[in-house]
C-alpha positions in Angstrom: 16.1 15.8 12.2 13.9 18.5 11.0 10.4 19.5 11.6 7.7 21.3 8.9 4.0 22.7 9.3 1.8 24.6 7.4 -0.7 26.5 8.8 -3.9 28.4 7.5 -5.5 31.4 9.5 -5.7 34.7 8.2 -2.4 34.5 6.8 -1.1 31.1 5.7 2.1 30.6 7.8 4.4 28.0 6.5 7.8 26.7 8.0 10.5 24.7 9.4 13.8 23.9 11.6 17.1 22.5 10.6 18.3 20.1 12.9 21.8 19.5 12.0 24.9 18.8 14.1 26.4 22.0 12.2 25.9 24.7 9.7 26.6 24.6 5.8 26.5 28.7 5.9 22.9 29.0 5.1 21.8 32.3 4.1 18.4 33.6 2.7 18.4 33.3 -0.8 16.0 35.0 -3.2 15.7 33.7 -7.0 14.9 35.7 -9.1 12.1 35.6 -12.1 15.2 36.1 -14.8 17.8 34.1 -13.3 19.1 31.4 -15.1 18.8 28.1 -13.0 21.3 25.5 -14.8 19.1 22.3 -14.4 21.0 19.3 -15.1 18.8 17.8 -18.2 15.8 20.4 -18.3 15.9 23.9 -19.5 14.6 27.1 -17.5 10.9 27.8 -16.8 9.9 30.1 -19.8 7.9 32.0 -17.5 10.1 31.4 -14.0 8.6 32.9 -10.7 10.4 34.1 -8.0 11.9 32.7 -4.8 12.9 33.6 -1.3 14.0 30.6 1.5 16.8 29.5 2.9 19.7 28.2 1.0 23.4 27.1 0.6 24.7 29.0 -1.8 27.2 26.4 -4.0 28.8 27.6 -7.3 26.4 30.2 -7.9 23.4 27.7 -7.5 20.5 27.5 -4.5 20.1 24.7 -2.3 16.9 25.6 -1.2 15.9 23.9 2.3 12.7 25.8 2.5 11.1 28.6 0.8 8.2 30.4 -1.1 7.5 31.5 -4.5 5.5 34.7 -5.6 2.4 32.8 -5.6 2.7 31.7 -2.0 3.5 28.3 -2.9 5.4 26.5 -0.1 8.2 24.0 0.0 10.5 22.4 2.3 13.1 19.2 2.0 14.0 17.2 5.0 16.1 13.7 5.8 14.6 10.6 4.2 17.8 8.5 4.8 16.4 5.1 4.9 13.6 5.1 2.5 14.6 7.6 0.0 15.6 5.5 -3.5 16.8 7.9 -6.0 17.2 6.5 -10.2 19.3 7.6 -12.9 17.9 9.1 -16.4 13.9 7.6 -16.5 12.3 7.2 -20.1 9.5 8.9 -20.3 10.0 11.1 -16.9 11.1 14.5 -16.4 14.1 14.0 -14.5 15.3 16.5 -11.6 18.5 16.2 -9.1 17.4 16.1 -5.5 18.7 19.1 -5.0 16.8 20.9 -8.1 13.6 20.0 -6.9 12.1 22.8 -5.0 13.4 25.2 -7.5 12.2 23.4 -10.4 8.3 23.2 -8.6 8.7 26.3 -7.2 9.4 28.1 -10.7 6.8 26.5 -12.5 3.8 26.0 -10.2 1.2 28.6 -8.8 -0.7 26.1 -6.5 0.0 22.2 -4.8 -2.5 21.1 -7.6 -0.1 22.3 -10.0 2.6 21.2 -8.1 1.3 17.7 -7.8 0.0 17.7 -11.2 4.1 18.3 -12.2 5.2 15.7 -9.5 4.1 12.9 -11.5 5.7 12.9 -14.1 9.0 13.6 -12.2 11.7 10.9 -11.5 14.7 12.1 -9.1 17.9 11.3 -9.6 21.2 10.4 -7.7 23.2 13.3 -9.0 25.4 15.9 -6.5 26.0 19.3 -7.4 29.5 18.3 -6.3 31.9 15.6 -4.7 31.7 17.8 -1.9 28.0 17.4 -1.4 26.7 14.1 -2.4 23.3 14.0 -3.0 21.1 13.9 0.4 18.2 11.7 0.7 15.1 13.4 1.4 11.3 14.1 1.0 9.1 16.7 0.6 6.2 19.1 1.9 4.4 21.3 -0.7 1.7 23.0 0.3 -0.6 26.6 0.1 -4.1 27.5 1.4 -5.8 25.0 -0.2 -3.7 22.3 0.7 -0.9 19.9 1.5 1.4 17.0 0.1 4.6 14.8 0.6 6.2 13.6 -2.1 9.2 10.5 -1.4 11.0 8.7 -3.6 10.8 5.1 -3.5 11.4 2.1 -5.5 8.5 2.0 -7.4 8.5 5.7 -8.4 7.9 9.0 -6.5 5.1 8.5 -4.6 2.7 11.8 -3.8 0.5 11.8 -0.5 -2.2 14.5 0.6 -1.0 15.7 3.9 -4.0 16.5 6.1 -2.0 17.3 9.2 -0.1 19.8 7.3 3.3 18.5 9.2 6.3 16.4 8.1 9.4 15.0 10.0 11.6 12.4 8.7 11.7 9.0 8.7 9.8 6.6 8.6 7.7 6.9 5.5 4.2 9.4 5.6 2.3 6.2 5.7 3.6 5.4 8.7 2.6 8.8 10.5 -0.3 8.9 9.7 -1.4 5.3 11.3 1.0 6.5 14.8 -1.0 9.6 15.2 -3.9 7.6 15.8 -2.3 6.3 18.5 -2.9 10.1 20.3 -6.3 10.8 19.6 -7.2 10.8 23.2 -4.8 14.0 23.7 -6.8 17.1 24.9 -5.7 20.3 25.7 -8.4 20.7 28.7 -8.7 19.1 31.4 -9.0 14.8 31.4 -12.4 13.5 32.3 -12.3 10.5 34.9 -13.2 7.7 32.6 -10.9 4.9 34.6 -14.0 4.9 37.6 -16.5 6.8 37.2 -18.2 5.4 40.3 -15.0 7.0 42.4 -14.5 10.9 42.3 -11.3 11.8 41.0 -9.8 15.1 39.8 -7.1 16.4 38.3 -4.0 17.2 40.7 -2.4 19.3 38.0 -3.4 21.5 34.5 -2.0 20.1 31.4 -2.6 16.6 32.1 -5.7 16.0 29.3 -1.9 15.6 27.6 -0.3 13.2 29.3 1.2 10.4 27.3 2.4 13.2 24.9 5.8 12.2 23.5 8.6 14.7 24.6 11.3 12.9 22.9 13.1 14.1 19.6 12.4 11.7 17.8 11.0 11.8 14.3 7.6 9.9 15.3 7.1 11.9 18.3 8.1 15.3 16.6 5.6 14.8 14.2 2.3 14.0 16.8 4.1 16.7 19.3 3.8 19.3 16.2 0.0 17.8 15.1 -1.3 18.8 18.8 0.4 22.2 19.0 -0.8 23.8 15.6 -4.1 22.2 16.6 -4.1 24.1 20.3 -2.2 27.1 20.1 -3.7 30.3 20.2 -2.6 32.0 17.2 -3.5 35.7 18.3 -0.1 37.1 17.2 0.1 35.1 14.2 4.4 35.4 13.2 5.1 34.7 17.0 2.3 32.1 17.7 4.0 30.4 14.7 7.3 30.1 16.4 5.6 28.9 20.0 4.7 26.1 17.7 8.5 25.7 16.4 9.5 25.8 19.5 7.9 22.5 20.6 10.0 20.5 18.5 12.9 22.9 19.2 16.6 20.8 19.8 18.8 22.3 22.5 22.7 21.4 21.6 23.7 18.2 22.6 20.0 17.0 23.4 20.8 14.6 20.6 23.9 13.4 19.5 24.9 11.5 16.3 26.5 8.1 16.1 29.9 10.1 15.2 29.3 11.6 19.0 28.7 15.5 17.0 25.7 17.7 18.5 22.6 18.1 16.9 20.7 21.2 17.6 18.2 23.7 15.9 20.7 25.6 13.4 17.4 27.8 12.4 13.6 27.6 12.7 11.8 29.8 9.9 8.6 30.9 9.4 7.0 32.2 5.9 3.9 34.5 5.6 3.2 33.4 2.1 0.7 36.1 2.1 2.6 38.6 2.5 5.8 36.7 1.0 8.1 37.9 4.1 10.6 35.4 5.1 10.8 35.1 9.0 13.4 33.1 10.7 15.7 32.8 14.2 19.0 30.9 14.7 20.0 29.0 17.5 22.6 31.9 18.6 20.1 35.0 17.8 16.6 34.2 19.3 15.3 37.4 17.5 12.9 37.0 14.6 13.8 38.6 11.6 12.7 39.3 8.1 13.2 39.4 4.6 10.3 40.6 2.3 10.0 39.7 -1.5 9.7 42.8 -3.0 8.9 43.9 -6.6 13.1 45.0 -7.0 14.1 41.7 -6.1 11.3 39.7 -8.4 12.8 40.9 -11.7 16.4 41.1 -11.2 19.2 38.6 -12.8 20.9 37.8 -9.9 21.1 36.1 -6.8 20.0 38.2 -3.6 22.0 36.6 -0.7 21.7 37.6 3.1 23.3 36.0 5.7 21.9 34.8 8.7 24.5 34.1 11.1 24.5 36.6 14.1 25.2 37.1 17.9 22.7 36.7 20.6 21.0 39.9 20.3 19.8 41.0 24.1 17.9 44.2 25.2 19.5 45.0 28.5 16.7 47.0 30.4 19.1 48.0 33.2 
């Protein structure tokens, strides 16, 4: 259960939650320009650019969830379980591990154009960094001010879709979104006009009803028309904090949702990236306070991985 959205105003704001029933010790990860990725079967970027998102951190390699690169290109990765079909070594493809694939964009593309450009000629394959962490099925949201796409894996290939909502859930496939949301086009942030009898005088009892019929439910379907009506009707006048007003419409309270094991799900992080300014914003379910991390010229040419943890008590400002 996760939930991303791009979104362009004078800054272009990108960003996501992790719905998870627990945390793999994610931490905010910046890639370097020199560091050397160990891609399965293709060789480093001769010209890599840098990364900051969110990451697990496994044998010295990023498992980027989310994140940005120096030229404010955007990705994220979220749960494909059902539809995902992953293929081992593809002649004539460039072939990239599940888990290598925002890196491997993200190093070698300035734009989506680029990035979709490089997309087709990739093939995914099954491998796990480890028997610990089998690979996870998923798809994908690139996007930067121009633009958006969603790229699954399927039988016939990875398929790449433009992404004119800007916003992707999980399952079922994009197709499928984008014929549901039509389904909501009567949604209106203003007050409903009487259209039932015109002849009769009627009139709202309440505000907020030019809504109703809005789904309120977590799942992936709903999450993805609940997030389509709030980056299209929020007032974005603080734009880092109007960003998370929108996260927090698809926010998961523990134990809201609960897995077929009987585990809680919950919002283990929602993040927001200025890929203007290339600062890395994020909360956690215990610490409701936005920080940051910038991507600054230090960290851009360096060897190594920069790592900070993002784990921390509820921070409270008592006033008395």
């Amino acid at each position: 259960m996760c939930t991303a959205i791009s979104i362009n105003g004078k800054h272009h704001l990108f960003g996501r939650t992790l719905d998870l029933e627990r945390s793999y010790g994610e931490a905010v990860v910046i890639t370097p320009q020199n560091f050397e990725f160990p891609y399965r079967y293709q060789s480093k970027a001769a010209s890599a650019h840098a990364i900051i998102g969110i990451a697990h951190v496994s044998n010295g390699i990023p498992l980027y969830y989310d994140a940005v690169n120096e030229h404010g290109l955007c990705a994220a990765a979220l749960n494909f379980p059902l539809s995902a079909v992953y293929k081992k070594m593809h002649v004539g493809k460039t072939d990239v591990a599940s888990y290598e694939l925002i890196p491997f964009v993200l190093q070698r593309c300035e734009s989506v154009s680029q990035a979709e450009e490089l997309l087709r000629s990739v093939n995914i394959t099954p491998d796990s960094i480890s028997p610990s962490l089998p690979a996870t099925p998923l798809h994908w949201i690139f996007a930067d001010k121009q633009g958006a796409i969603v790229a699954e894996p399927r039988e016939d290939g990875l398929k790449i879709h433009k992404d004119p909502f800007r916003v992707l859930t999980n399952e079922p496939e994009f197709a499928y979104h984008t014929r549901n949301v039509t389904s909501y086009m009567s949604l209106s942030a203003a007050p409903p006009e009487n259209k039932l009898c015109p002849s009769i005088e009627l009139s709202p009892f309440s505000r907020g009803m030019g809504a109703m019929g809005l789904p309120g439910d977590y799942s992936s379907a709903s999450r993805f028309v609940r997030s389509v009506f709030a980056k299209s009707h929020t007032l974005m006048d603080n734009e880092i904090s109007g960003f998370f007003h929108v996260m927090d419409t698809v926010f998961v309270p523990s134990g809201c949702v609960i897995t077929n094991q009987g585990a809680p799900v919950c919002t283990v992080y929602s993040s927001c990236i200025d890929a203007d300014t290339l600062t890395y914003h994020f909360t956690t379910y215990n610490c409701r306070r936005i920080r940051a991390v910038k991507l600054c010229e230090s960290a851009v040419a360096g060897t190594l991985l920069s790592v900070y943890p993002i784990e921390r008590d509820e921070d409270i400002l008592y006033i008395q």
